[in-house]
C-alpha positions in Angstrom: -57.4 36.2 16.3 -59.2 34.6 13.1 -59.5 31.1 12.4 -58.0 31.9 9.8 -55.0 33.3 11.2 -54.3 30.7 13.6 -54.8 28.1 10.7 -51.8 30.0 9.0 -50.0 30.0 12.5 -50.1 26.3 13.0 -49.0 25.8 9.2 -46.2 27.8 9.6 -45.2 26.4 13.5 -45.5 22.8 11.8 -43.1 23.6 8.9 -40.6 25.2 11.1 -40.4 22.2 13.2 -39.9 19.8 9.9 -37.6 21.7 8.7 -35.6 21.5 12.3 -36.3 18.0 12.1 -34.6 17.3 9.2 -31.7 19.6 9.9 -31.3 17.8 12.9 -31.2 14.0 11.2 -28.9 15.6 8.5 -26.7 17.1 10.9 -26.6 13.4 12.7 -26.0 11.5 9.5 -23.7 13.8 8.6 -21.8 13.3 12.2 -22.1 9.4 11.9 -20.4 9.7 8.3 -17.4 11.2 9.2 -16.0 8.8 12.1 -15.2 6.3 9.7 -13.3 9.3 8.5 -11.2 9.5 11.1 -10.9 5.6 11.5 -9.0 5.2 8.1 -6.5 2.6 8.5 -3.5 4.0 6.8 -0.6 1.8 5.2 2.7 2.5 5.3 4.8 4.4 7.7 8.6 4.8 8.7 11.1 1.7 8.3 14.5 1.2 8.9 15.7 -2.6 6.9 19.2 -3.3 5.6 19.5 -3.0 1.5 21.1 -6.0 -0.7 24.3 -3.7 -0.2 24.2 -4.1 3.6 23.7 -1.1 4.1 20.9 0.9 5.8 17.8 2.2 4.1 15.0 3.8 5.3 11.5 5.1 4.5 13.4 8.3 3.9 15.4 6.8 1.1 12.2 6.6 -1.1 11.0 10.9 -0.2 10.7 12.5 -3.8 9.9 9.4 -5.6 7.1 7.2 -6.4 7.5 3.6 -5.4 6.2 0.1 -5.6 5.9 -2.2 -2.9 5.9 -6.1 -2.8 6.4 -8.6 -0.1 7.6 -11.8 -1.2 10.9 -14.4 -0.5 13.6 -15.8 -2.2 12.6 -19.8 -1.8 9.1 -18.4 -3.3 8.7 -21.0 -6.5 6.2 -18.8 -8.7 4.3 -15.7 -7.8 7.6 -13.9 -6.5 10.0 -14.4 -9.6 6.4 -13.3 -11.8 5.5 -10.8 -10.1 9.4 -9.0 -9.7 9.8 -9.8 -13.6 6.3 -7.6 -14.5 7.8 -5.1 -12.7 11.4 -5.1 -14.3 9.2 -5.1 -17.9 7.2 -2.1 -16.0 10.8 -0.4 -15.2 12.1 -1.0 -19.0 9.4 0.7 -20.8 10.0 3.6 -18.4 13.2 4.0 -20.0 15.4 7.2 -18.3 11.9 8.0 -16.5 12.8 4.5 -14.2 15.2 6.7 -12.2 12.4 8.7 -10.7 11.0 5.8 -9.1 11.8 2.4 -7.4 10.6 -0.7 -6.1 10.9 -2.5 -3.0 11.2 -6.2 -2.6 11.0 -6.6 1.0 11.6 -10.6 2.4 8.7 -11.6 4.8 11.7 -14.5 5.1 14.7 -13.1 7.0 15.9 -16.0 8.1 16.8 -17.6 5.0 17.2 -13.7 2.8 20.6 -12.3 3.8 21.4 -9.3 1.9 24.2 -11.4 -0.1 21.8 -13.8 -0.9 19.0 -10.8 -1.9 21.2 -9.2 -3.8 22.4 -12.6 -5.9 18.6 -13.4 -6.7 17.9 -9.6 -7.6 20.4 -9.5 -10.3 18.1 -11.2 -12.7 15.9 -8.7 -12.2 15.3 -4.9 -12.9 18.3 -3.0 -11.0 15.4 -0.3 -9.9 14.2 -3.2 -7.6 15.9 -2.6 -4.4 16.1 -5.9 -1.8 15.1 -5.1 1.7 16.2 -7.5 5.0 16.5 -6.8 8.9 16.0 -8.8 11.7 12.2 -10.6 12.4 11.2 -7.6 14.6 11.8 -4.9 12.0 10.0 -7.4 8.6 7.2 -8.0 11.1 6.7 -4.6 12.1 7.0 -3.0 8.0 4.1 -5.9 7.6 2.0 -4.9 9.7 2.8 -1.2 8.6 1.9 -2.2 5.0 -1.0 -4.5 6.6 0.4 -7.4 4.7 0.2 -10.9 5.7 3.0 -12.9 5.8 3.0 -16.7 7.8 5.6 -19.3 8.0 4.4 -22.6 7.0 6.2 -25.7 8.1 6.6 -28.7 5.6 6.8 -32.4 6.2 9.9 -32.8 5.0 11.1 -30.8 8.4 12.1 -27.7 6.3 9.1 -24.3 5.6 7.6 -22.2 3.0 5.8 -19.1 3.5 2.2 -17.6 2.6 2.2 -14.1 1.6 0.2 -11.4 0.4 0.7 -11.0 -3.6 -0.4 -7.7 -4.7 1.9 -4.6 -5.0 1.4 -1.9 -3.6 1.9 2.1 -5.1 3.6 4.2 -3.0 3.5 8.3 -3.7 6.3 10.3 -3.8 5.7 11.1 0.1 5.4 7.6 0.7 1.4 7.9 1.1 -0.8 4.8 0.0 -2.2 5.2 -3.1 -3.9 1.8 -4.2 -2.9 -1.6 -5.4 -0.8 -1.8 -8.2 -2.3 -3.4 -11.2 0.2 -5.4 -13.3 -2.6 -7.8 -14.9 -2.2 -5.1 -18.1 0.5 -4.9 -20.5 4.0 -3.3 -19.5 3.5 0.0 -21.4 0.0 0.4 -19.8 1.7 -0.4 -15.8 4.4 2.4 -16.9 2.0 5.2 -18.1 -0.3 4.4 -14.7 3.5 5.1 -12.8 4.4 7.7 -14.9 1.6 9.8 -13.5 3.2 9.7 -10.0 6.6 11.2 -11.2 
């Protein structure tokens, strides 16, 4: 064998084993990538809550439809009448394309939001907004579905307010995630971004 030969031999050995090398790092990478993958915290998931009719309504309820999702309470002074009146303007520029979607007010404040008393406060709002109660178990469990945050918050005067996430969530019409629901844009633009989903 030529010098020459075994020159080329020890070329070609050396790029063989780079180019195994790298296959090797891409196929780790590649491995270490995907567990986050399969780690994806999903939100959402089955629920079974009492309506502002008293009656019960599931996850079910919403199959076929888009849907938004917001957690507030009735005592709530601000960001809960604001945020249910952006999406009853939302709702009103649908027009006869509202009936192919909802929204769910769901009380992180059972104790105080009866279904009488949801379905009195809802009336000044959008009548696609549907007002969602149960007993502590069943709101804490939907929160932590939705991977909300919700926390009572006593006051000094002996009586309680509560802290809350404020963002809406979109809902598709299999009741999958699909990302926060932007309502700092006009009405019309809030109902052509829901339109999509119908």
């Amino acid at each position: 064998m030529t010098a020459q030969t075994s020159r080329l031999i020890l070329i070609i050995s050396a790029f063989v084993a780079g180019l195994l090398l790298c296959l090797s790092v891409i196929v780790l990478v590649g491995q270490r990538g995907s567990v986050p993958l399969l780690q994806t915290a999903t939100v959402g998931g089955p629920f079974s809550l009492v309506d502002q009719n008293g009656k019960t309504f599931t996850d079910q309820n919403m199959k076929g439809r888009p849907f938004l999702v917001f957690f507030g309470f009735t005592h709530c002074p601000d960001v809960c009448p604001t945020t249910l009146f952006d999406i009853s303007e939302v709702f009103r520029r649908l027009g006869s394309d509202g009936d192919k979607a909802a929204a769910l007010f769901i009380t992180i404040d059972p104790e105080r939001d009866t279904p009488a008393l949801l379905k009195d406060y809802l009336s000044n709002f959008d009548p696609h907004l549907h007002g969602l109660t149960g007993s502590q178990q069943a709101i804490d469990q939907v929160v932590k579905a939705y991977r909300a945050y919700a926390k009572k918050v006593e006051s000094p005067d002996g009586g309680y307010t509560m802290d809350h996430t404020a963002f809406v969530y979109l809902m598709d019409k299999e009741g999958r995630f699909v990302a926060p629901f932007n309502l700092k844009r006009s009405p019309e633009e809030s109902a052509a971004d829901l339109r999509r989903y119908l």
